[in-house]
C-alpha positions as CSV (number, residue, x, y, z in Angstrom):
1,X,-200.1,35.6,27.2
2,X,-202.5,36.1,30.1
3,X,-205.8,37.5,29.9
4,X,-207.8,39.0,32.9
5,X,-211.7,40.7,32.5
6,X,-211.9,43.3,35.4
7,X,-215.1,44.4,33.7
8,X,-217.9,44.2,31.3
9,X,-218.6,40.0,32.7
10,X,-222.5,39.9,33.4
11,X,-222.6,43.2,32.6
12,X,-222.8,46.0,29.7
13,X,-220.5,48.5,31.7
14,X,-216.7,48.5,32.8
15,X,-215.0,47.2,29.8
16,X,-211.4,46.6,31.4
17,X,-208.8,43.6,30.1
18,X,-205.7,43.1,31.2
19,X,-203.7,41.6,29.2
20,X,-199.5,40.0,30.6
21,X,-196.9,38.8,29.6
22,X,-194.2,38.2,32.3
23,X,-193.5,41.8,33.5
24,X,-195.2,43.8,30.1
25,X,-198.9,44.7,31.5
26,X,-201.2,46.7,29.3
27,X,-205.2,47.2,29.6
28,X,-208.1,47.2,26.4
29,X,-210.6,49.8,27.2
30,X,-210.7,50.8,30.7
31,X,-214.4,52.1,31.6
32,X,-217.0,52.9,34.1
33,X,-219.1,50.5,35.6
34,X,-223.0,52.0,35.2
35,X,-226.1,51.2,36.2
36,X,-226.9,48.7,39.5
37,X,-225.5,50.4,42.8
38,X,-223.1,46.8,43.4
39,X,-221.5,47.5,40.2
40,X,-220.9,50.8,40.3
41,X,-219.6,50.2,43.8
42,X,-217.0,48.4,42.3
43,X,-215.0,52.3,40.4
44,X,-214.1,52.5,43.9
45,X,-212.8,49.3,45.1
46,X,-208.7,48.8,44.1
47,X,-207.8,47.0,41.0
48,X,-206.0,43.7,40.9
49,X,-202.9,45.4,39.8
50,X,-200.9,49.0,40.4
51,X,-202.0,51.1,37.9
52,X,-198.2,52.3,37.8
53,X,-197.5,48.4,36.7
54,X,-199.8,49.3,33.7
55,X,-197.1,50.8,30.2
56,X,-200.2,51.0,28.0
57,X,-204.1,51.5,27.5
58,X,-205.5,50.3,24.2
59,X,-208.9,51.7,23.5
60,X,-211.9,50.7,21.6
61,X,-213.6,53.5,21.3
62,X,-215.1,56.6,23.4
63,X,-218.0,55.6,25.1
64,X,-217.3,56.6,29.0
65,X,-218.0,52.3,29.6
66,X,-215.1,52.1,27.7
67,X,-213.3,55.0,28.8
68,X,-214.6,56.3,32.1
69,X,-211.8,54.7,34.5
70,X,-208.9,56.6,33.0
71,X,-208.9,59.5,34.8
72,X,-208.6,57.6,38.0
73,X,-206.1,55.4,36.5
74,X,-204.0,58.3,35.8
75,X,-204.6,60.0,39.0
76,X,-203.5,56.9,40.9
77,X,-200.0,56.0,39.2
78,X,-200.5,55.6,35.0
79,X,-198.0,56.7,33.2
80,X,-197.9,55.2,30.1
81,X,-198.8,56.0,27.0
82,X,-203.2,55.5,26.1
83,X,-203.4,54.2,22.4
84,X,-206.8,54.6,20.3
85,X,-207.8,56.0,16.9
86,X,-207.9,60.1,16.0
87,X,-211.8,60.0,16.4
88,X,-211.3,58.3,19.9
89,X,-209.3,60.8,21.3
90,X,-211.1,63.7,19.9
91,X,-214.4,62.3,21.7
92,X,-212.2,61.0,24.5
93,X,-211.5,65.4,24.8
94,X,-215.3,66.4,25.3
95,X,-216.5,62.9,26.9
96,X,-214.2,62.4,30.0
97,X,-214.1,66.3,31.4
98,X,-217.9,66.0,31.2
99,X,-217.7,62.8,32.9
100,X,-215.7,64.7,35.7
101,X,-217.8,67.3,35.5
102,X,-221.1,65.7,36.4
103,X,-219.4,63.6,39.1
104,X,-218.8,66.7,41.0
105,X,-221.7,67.9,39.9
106,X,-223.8,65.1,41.7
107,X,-221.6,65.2,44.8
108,X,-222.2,68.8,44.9
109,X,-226.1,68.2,44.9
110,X,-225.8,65.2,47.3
111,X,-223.9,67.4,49.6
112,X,-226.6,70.5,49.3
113,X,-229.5,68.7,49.4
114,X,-228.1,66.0,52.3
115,X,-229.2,63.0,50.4
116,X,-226.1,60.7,50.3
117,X,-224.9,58.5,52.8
118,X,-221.7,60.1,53.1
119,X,-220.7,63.1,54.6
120,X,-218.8,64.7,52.4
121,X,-220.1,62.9,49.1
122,X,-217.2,62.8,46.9
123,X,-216.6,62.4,43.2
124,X,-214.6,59.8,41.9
125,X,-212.7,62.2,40.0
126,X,-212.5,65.8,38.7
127,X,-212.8,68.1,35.6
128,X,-209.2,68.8,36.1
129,X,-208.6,65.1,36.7
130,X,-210.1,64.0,33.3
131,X,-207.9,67.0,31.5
132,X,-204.4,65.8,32.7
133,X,-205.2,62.3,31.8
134,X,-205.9,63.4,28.5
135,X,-202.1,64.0,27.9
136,X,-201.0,60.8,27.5
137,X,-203.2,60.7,24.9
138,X,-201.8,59.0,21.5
139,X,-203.8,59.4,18.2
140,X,-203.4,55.9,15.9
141,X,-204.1,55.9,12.3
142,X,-206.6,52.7,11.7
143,X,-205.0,49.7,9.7
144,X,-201.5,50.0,10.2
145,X,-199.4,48.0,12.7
146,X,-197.7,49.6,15.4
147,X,-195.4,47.7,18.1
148,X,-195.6,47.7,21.8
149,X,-192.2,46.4,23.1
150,X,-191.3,43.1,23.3
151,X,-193.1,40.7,20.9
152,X,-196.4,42.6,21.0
153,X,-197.7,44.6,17.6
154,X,-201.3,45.3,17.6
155,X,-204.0,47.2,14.5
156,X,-206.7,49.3,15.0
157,X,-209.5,48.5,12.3
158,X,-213.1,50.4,12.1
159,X,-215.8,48.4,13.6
160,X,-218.8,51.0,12.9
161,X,-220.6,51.7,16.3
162,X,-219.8,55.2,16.7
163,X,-216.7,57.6,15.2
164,X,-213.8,56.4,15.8
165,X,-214.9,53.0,17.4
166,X,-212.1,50.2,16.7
167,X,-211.5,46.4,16.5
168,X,-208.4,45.7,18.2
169,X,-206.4,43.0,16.9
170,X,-203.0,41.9,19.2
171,X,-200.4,39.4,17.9
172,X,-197.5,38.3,20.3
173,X,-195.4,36.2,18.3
174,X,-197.5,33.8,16.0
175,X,-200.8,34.6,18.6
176,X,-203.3,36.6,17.9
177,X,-205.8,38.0,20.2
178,X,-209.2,40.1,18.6
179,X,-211.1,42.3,20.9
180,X,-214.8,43.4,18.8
181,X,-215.6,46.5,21.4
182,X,-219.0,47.5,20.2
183,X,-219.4,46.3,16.8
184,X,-221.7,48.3,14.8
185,X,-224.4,47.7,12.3
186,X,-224.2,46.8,8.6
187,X,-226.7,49.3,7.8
188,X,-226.7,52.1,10.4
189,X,-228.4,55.2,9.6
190,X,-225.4,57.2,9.6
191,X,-222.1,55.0,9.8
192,X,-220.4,52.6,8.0
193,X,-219.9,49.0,8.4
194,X,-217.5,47.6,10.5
195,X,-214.0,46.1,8.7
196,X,-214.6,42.3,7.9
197,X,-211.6,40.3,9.6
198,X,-211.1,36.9,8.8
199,X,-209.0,35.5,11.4
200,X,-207.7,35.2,14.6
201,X,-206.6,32.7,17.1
202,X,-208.9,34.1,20.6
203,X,-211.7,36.5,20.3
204,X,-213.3,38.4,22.6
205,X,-216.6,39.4,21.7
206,X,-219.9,41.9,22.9
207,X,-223.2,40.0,23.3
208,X,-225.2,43.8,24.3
209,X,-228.3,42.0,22.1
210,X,-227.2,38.5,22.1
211,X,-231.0,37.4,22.7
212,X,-231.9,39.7,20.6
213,X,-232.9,40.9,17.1
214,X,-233.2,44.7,16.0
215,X,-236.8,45.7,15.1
216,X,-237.6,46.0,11.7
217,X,-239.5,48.7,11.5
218,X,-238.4,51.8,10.0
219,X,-236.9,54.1,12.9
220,X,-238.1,57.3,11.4
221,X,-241.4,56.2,10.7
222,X,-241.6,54.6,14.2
223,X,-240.3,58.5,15.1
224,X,-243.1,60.2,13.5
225,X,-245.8,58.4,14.6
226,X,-244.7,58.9,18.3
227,X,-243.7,62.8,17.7
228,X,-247.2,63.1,15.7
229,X,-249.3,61.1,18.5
230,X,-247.8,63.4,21.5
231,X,-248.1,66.8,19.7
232,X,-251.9,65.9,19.0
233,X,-251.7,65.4,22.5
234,X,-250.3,68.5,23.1
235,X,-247.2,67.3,25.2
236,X,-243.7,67.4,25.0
237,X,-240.9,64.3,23.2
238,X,-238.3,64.0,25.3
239,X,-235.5,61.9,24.2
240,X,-232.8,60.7,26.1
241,X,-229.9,60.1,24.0
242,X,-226.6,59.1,24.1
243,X,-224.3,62.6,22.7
244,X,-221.7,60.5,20.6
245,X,-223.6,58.7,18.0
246,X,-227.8,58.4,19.0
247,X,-228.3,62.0,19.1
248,X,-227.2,62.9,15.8
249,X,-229.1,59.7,14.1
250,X,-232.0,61.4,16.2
251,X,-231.2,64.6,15.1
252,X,-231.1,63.3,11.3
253,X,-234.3,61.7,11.0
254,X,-236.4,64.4,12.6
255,X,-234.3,67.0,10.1
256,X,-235.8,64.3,7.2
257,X,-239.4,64.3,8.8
258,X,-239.8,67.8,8.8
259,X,-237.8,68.2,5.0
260,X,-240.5,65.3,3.8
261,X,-243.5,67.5,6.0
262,X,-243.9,64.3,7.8
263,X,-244.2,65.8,11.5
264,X,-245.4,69.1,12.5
265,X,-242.7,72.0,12.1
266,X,-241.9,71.8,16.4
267,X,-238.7,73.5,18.0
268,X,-236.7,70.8,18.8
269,X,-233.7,71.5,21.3
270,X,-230.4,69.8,21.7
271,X,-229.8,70.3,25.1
272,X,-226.5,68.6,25.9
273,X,-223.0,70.9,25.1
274,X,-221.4,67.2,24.7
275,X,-223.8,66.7,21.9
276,X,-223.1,70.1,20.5
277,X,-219.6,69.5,20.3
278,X,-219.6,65.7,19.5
279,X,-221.6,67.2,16.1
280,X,-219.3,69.4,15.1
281,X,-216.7,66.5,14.8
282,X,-219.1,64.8,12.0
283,X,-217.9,67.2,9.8
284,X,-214.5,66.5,10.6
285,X,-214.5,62.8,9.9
286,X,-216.7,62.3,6.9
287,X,-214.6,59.2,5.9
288,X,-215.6,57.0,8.9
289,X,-219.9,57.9,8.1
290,X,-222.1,58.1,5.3
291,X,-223.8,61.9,5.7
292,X,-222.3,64.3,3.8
293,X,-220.6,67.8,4.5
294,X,-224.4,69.4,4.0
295,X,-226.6,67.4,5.5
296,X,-224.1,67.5,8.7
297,X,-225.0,71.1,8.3
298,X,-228.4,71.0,7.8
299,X,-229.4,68.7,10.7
300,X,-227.8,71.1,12.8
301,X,-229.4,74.1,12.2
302,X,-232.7,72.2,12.4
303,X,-232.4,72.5,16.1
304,X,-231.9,74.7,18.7
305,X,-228.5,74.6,20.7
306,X,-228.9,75.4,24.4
307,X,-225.7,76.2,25.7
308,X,-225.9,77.3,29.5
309,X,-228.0,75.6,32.3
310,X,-230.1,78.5,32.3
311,X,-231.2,78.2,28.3
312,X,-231.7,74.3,29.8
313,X,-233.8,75.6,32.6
314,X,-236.1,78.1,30.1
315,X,-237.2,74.8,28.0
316,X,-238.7,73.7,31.1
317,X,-240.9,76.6,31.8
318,X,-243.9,75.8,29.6
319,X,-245.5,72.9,28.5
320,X,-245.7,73.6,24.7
321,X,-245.1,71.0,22.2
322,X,-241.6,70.5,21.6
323,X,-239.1,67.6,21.1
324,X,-236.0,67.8,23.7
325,X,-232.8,65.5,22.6
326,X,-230.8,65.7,26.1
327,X,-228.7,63.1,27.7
328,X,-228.0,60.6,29.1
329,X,-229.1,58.2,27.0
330,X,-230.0,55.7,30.1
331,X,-231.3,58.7,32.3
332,X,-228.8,58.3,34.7
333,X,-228.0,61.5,35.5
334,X,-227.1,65.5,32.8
335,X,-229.7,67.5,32.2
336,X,-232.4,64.9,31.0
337,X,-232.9,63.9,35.3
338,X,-234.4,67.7,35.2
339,X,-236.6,67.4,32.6
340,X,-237.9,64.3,34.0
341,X,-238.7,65.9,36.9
342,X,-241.1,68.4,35.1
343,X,-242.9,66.8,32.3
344,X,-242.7,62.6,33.2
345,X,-246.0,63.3,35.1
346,X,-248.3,64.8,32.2
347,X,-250.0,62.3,30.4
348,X,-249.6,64.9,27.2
349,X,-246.1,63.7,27.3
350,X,-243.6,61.1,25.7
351,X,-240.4,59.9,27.1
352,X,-239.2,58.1,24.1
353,X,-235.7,55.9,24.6
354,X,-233.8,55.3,21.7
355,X,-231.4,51.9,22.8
356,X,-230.1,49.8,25.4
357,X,-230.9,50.4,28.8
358,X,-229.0,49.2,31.4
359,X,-230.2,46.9,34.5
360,X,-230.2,49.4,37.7
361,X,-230.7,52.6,35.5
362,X,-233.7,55.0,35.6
363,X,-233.8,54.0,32.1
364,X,-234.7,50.2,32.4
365,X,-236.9,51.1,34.8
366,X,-238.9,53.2,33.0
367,X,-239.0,50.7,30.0
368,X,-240.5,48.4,32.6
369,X,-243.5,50.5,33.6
370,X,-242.6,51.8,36.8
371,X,-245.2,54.3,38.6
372,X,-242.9,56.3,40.2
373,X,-239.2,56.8,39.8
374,X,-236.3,58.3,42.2
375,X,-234.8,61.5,41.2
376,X,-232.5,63.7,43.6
377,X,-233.5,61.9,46.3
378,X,-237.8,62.3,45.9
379,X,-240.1,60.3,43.8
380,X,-242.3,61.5,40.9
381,X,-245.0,59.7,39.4
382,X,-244.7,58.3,36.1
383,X,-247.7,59.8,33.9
384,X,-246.2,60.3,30.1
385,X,-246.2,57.8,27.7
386,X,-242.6,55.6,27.8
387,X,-241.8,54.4,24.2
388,X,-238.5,52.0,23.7
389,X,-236.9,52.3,20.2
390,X,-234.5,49.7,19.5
391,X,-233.9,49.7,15.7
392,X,-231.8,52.6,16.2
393,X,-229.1,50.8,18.3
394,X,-225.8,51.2,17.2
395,X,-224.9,47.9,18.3
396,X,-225.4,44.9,16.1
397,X,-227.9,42.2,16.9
398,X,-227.4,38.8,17.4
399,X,-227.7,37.9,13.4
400,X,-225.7,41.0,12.7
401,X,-222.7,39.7,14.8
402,X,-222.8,36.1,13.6
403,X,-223.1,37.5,9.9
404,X,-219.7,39.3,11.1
405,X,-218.2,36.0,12.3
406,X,-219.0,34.4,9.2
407,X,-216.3,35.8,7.5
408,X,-213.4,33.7,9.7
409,X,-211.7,31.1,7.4
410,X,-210.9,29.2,10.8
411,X,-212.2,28.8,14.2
412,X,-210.7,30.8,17.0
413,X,-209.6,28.4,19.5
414,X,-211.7,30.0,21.9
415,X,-214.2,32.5,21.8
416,X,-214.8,34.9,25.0
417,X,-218.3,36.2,25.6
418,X,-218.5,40.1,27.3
419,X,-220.2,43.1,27.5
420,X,-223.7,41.6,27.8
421,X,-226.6,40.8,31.0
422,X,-226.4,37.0,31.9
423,X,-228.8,36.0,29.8
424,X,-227.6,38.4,26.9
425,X,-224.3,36.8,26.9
426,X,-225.2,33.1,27.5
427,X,-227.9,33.2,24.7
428,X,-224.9,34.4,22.2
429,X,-222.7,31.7,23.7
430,X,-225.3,29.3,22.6
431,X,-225.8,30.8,18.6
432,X,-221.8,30.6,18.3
433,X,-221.8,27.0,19.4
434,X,-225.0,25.8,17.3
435,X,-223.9,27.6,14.1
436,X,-219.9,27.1,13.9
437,X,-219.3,24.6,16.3
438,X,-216.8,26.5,18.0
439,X,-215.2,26.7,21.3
440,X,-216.9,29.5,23.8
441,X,-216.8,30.8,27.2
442,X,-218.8,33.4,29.6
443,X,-215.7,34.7,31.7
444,X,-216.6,35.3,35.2
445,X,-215.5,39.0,36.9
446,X,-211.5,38.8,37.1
447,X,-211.3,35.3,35.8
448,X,-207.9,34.8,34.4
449,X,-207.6,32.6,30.8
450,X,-203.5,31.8,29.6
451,X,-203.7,31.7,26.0
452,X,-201.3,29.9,24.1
């Protein structure tokens, strides 16, 4: 068995593995590279391999790093058959047509207002891209085994994160081969653990906050004081927030803070439709969180939905205290870029991020106190207040993840390090090694391992 990482080495974006076996080919996850402009250069360079070479995708879960490649994959020869869990695909259904969505979107606006290099800017793919890859679509229950031809057999088990999110465990013959994808959080706000798993021969494993540990200071206090501090001010919260999983643990804790009379009684709009829809499916899969059927209800009518870009456009018009959850979550492009563009240079206002952010994204360099940032081509100066919240991350930290590991009765013979900055990855390299003595590696961008 031959492993290859196309993506997600030195970086937190373009989760792609390939995975061989003489002539049986078949990718885990297959995502977007985000963030720096050399990485996402990379969605349009050719793959080491025919996508009509590939039979199957395996996928983690539904974040568009992990998913955000199929539609090209599909539009350039897959024909096989894409495996995840039902939450996956159901996300999967409302994540990738918006991902196709907003790439023509931004070639359209690159193309009006004449600031791309390319004449015509295109998109990498289409709406109607993303909804004929979604046919090959096929929903997996989680712990059960299910075959793959030849000697392959593989399991889906929950690993937290976000709904649907999976461990993906392969066995070809007596090896066994454990992908974490984003492993959740022991005691997120809203979902469960991931599954305990106590063995496997080769793992590879995210390092997003391998240097780091999770602040422990309570997120919706943390989120009261900021809310409280800017309406005194007079300004406007804007949250950029990732629609499948932050938003509704944003969502949730200002619906507590206003039950508990802990923050002044503000609108608060959810302005992203991908949101909108990603909460209805909270209802739908109780099992895999911890809310229940009514406060899924509640939390929602504590905000108001905008639906159309015009209801987005009439937020913007005044400058009245209000809290705006929009994405994206790293401020790379949606709805939140325009409402950047009108409040990030009042003093009066907070940008308030809620995780991770990316190297190369608007995000990150807001976090790192920028003056002025780049948006459709001009610059606007950076007035409001930037706040970073990370002890909402749905990714676990460093001790979270070794904690996880500590269940294995035996060492992996080797242990692979993705999904993580240089530093990120090498620092969880290093916490592996000192606390189980086991065998680890950093794989380089298309480095090729045989496993045995």
């Amino acid at each position: 068995m031959n492993l290859q990482f196309i993506g997600a080495t030195g970086t937190v974006t373009g989760s792609k593995y390939l995975v061989s076996n003489g002539s049986q080919k078949f990718l885990v996850d297959c995502g977007l590279f985000q963030g720096l402009k050399q990485l996402r250069l990379r969605n349009w360079n050719p793959l080491p391999f025919k996508p009509s070479e590939i039979q199957n995708v395996l996928l983690t879960h539904a974040h568009i790093d992990h998913t955000g490649y199929i539609p090209l994959l599909v539009k350039n020869g897959f024909r096989g058959k894409i495996f995840c869990s039902l939450g996956t695909e159901e996300l999967c259904k409302i994540l990738l047509p918006d991902s196709g969505f907003l790439q023509e979107e931004d070639a359209h606006f690159a193309n009006k207002h004449g600031f791309s290099k390319h004449k015509p800017a295109l998109p990498l793919y289409t709406m109607k891209d993303a909804e004929e890859a979604l046919k090959y679509f096929h929903p997996l229950e989680f712990d059960k085994d299910y075959n793959l031809g030849s000697d392959f057999t593989f399991r889906l088990r929950p690993a937290g994160h976000i709904l649907g999110a999976s461990t993906i465990q392969l066995r070809n013959g007596k090896t066994t081969l454990l992908f974490s994808g984003d492993l959740g959080r022991p005691h997120d706000i809203i979902m469960k653990p991931p599954e305990i798993i106590d063995e496997t021969d080769y793992l590879v494993i995210e390092s997003t906050y391998g240097d780091r540990l999770h602040s422990t200071i309570d997120p919706k206090e943390e989120l009261a004081e900021v809310i409280n501090r800017t309406a005194h001010r007079g300004g406007v919260v804007i949250i950029p927030s990732f629609a499948v999983g932050r938003a509704q643990a944003v969502m949730y804790l200002i619906y507590q803070l206003k039950n508990e009379k802990k923050i002044p009684d503000l609108p608060v709009f959810l302005d992203s439709p991908m949101a909108r829809d990603v909460t209805s499916l909270y209802c739908e899969f109780s099992d895999e969180h911890r809310l229940s059927h009514a406060e899924c209800e509640n939390m929602c009518r504590n905000v108001k939905i905008t639906n159309t870009p015009d209801d987005s456009k009439q937020i913007d018009l005044n400058n009245t205290p209000k809290i705006i959850i929009t994405a994206s979550g790293m401020a790379t492009g949606g709805r939140v870029v325009h409402h950047l563009k009108t409040f990030v240079s009042d003093k009066r206002n907070t940008v308030f991020f809620t995780g991770f952010q990316a190297a190369g994204t608007r995000g990150e360099a807001l976090v790192h106190g920028v003056d002025k940032i780049k948006i459709h081509g001009e610059y606007y100066p950076v007035q409001a207040e930037v706040v970073l919240q990370e002890s909402l991350s749905a990714h676990s930290d460093y001790n979270e993840t070794l904690e996880w590991l500590s269940h294995f009765k035996r060492p992996p013979k080797e242990v692979f390090i993705t999904h993580g900055e240089p530093l990120q990855a090498d620092a969880l390299r290093s916490k592996i090694q000192e606390k189980f003595g086991w065998n680890c590696e950093v794989p380089e961008y298309l480095e090729t391992v045989n496993l045995t």
